[in-house]
DSSP file (Angstrom, degrees, kcal/mol; ACC not computed):
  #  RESIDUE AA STRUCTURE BP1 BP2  ACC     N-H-->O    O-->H-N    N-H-->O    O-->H-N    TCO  KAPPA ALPHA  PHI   PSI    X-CA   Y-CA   Z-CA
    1    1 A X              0   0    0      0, 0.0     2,-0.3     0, 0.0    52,-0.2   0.000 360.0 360.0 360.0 138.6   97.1   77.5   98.9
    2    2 A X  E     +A   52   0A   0     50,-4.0    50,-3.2     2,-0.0     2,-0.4  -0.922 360.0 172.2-119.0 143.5   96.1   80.2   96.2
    3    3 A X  E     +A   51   0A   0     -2,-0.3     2,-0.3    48,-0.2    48,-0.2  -0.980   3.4 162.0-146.4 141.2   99.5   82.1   94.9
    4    4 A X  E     -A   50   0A   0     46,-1.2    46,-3.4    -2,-0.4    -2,-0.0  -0.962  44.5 -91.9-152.2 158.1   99.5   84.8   91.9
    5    5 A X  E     -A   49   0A   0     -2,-0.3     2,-0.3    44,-0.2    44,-0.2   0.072  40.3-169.6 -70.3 169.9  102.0   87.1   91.2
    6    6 A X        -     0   0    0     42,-1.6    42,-0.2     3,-0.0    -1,-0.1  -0.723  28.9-121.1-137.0 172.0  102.1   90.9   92.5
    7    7 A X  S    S+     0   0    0     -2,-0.3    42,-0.1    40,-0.1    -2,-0.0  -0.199  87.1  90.5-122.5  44.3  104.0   93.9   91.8
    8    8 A X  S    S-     0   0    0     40,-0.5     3,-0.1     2,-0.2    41,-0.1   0.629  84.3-131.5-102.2 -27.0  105.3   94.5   95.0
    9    9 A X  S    S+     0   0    0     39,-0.3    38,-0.3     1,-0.1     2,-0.3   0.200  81.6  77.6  88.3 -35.0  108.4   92.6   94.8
   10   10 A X  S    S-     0   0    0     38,-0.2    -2,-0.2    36,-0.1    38,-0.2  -0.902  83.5-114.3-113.0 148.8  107.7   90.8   98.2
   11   11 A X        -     0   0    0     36,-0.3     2,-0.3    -2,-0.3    39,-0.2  -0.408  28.6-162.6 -95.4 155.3  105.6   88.0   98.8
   12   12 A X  E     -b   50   0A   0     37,-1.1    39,-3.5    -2,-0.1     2,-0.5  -0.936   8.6-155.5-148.1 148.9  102.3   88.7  101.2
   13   13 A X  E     -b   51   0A   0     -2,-0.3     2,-0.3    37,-0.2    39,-0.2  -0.997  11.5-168.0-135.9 125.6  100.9   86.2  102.5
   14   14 A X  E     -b   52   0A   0     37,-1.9    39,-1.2    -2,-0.5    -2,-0.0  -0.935  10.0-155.5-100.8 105.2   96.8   85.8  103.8
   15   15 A X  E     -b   53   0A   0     -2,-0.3     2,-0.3    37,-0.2    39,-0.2  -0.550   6.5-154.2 -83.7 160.1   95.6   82.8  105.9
   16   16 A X  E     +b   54   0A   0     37,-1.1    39,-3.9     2,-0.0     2,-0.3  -0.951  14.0 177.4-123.8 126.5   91.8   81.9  105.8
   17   17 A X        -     0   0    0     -2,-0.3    39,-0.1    37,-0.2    11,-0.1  -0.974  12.6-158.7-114.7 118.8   90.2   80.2  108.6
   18   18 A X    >   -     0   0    0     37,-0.5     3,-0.9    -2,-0.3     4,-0.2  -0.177  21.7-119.5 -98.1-169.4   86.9   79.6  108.4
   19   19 A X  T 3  S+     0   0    0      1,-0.2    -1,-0.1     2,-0.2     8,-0.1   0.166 101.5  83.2-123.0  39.6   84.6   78.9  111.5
   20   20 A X  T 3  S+     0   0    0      1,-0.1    -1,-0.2     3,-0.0     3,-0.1   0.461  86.3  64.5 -71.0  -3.5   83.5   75.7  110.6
   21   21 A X  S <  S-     0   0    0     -3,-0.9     2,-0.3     1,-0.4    -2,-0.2   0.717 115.9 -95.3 -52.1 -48.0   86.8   75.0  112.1
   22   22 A X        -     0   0    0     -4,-0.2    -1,-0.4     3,-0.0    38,-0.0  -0.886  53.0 -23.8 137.4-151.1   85.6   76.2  115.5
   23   23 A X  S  > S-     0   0    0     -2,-0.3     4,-0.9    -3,-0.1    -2,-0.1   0.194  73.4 -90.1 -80.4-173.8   85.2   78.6  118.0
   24   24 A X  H  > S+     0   0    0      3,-0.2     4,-2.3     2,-0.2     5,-0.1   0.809 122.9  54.7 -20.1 -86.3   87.3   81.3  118.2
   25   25 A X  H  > S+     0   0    0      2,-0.2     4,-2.0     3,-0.2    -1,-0.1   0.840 111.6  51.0 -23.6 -77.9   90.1   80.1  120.5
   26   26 A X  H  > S+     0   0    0      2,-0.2     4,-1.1     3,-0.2    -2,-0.2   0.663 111.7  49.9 -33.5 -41.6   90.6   76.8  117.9
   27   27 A X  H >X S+     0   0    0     -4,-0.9     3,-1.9     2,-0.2     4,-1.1   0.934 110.2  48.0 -78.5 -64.9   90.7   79.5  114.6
   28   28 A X  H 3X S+     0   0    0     -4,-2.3     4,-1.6     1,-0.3     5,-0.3   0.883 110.5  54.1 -60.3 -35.8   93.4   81.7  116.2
   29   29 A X  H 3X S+     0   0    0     -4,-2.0     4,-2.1     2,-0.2    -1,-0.3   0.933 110.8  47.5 -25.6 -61.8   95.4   78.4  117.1
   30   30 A X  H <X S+     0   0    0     -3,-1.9     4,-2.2    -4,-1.1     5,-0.4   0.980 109.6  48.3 -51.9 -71.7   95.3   77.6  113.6
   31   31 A X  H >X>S+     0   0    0     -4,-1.1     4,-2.9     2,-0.2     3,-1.1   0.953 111.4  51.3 -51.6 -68.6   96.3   80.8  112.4
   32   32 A X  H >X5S+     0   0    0     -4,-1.6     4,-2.3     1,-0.2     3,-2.0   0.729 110.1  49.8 -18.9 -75.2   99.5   81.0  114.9
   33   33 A X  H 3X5S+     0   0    0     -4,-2.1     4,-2.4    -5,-0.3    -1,-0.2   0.743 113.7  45.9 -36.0 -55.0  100.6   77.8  114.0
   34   34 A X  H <X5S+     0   0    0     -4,-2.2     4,-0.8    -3,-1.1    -1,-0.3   0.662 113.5  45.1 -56.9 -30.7  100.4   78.7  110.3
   35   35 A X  H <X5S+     0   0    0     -4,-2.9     4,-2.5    -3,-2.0    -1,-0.2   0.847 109.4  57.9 -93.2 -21.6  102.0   82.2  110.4
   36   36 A X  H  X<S+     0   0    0     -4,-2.3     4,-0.5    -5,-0.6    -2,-0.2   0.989 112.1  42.4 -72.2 -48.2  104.9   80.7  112.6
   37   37 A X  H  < S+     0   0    0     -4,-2.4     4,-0.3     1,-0.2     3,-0.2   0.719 114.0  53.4 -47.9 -18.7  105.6   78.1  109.5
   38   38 A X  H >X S+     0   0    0     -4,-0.8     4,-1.2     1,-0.2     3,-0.7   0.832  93.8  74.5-106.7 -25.7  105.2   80.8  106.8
   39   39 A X  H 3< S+     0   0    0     -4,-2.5     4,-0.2     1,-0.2    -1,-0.2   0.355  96.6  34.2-119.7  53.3  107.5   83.0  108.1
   40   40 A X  T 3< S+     0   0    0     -4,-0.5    -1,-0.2    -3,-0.2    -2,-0.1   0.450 115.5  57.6-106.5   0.1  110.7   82.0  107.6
   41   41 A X  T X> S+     0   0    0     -3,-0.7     3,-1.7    -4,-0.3     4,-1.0   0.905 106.0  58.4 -72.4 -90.6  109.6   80.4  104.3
   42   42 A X  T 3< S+     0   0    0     -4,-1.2   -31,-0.3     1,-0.3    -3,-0.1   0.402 108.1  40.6  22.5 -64.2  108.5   84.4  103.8
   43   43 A X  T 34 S+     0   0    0     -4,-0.2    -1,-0.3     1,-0.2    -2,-0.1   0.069 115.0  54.0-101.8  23.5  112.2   85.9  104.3
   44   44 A X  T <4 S+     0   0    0     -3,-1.7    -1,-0.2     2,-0.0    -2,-0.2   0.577  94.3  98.5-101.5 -60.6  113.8   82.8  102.0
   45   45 A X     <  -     0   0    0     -4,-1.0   -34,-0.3     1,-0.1     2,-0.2   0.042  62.1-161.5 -70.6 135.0  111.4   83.8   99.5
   46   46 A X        +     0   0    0    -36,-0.1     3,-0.1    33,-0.1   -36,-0.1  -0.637  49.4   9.5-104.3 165.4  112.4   86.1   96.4
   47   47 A X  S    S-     0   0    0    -38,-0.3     2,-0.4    -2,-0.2   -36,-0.3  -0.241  88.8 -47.0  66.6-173.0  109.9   88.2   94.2
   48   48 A X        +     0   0    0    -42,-0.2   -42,-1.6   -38,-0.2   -40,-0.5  -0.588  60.3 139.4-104.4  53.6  106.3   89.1   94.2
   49   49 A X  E     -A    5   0A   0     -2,-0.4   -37,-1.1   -44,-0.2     2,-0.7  -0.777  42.1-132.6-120.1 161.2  103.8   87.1   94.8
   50   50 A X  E     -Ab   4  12A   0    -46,-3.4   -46,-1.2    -2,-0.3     2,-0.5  -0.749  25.1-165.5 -89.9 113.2  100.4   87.0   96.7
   51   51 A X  E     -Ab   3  13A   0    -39,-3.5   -37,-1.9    -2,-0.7     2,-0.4  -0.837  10.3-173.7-118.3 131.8   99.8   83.8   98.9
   52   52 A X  E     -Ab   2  14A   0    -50,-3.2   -50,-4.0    -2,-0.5     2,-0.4  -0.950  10.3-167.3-102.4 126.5   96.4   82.8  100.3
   53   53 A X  E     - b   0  15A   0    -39,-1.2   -37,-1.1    -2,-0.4     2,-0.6  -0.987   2.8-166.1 -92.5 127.8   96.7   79.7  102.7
   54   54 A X  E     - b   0  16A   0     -2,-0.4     2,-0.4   -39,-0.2   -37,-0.2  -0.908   9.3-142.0-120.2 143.4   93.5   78.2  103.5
   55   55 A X        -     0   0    0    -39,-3.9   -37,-0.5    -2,-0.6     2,-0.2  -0.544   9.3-147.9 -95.5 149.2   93.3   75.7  106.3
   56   56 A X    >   -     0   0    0     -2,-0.4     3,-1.5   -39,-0.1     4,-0.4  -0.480  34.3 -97.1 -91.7 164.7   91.2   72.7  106.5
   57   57 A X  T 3  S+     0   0    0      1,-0.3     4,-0.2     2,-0.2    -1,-0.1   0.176 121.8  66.8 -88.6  16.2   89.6   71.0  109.3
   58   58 A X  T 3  S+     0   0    0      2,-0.2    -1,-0.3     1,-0.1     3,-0.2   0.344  83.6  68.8 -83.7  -1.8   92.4   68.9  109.5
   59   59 A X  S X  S+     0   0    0     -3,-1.5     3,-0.7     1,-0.2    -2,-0.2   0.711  89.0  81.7 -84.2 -28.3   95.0   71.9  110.6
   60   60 A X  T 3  S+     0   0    0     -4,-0.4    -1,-0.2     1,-0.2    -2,-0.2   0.907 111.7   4.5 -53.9 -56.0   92.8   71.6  113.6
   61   61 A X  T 3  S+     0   0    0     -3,-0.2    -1,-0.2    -4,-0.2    -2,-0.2  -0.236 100.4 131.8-112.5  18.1   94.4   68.4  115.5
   62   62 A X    <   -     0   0    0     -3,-0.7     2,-0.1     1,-0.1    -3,-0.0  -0.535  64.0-109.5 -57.5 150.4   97.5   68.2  112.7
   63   63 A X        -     0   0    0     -2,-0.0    -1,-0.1     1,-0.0     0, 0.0   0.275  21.0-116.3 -34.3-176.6  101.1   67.9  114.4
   64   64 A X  S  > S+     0   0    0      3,-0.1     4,-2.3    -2,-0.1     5,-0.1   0.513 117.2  56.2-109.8 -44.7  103.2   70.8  114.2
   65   65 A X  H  > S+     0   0    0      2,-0.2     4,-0.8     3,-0.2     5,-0.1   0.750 106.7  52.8 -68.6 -40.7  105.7   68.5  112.1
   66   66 A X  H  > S+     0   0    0      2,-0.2     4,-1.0     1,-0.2    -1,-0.2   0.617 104.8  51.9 -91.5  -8.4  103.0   67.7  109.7
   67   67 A X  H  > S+     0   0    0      1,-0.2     4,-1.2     2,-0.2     5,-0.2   0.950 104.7  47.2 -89.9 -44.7  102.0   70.7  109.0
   68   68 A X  H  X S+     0   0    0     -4,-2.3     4,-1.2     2,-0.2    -2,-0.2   0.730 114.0  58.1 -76.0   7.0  105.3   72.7  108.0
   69   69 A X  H >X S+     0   0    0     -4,-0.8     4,-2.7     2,-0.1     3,-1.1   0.954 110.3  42.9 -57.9 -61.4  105.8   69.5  105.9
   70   70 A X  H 3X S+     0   0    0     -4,-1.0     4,-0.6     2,-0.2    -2,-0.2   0.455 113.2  43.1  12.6 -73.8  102.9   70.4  104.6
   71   71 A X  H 3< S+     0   0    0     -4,-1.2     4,-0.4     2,-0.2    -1,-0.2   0.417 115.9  61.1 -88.7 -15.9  103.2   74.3  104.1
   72   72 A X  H <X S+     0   0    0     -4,-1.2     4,-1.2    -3,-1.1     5,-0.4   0.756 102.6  45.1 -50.9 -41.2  106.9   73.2  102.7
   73   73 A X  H  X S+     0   0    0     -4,-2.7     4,-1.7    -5,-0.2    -3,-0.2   0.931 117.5  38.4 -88.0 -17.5  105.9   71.2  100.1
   74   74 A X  H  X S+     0   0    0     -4,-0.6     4,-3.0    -5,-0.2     5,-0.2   0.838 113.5  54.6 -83.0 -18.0  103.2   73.3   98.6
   75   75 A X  H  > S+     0   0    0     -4,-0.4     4,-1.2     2,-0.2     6,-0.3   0.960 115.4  43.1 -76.5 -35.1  105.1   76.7   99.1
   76   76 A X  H >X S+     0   0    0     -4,-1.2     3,-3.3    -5,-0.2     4,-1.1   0.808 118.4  45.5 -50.8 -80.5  108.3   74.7   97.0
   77   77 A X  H >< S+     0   0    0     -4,-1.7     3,-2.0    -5,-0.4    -2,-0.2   0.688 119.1  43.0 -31.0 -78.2  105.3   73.4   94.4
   78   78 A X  H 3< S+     0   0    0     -4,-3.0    -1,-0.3     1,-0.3    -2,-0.2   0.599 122.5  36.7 -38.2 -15.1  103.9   77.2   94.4
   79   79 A X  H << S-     0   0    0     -3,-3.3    -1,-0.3    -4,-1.2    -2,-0.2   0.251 105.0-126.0-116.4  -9.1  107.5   79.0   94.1
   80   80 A X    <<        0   0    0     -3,-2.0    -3,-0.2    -4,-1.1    -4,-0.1   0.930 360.0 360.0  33.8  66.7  109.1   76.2   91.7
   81   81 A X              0   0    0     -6,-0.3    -4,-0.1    -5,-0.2    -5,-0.1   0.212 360.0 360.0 -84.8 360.0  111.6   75.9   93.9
């Protein structure tokens, strides 16, 4: 996770999946999974920053559970929350 501040006032958020991941099918998986965990972290979140998540080729076969722990604990670590 890449985060730097903006001047927007609202956080925007960009996943990268690359396609050593897999096909097609496998990346857009990924991404769902990932945008359903970020956004209610998203409408929590106050200020302006830009957040890049990039997934590893472990988000491929990850739980569902272990992933927002996951994207919970770095978006706290990134947010100082």
């Amino acid at each position: 996770m890449f985060v730097s501040d903006n001047e927007l006032g609202r956080p925007r958020v960009g996943l990268a999946v690359s396609r050593k991941l897999g096909n097609a099918v496998v990346r857009n998986r990924i991404k769902r999974r990932l945008r359903e965990l970020v956004r209610p972290l998203v409408t929590r979140a106050k200020g302006g920053r830009d957040v890049v998540i990039v997934a590893r080729a472990r988000a491929s076969d990850a739980e569902f559970a272990r992933l927002r722990q996951e994207i919970e604990m770095l978006w706290a670590k990134s947010w100082g929350q």
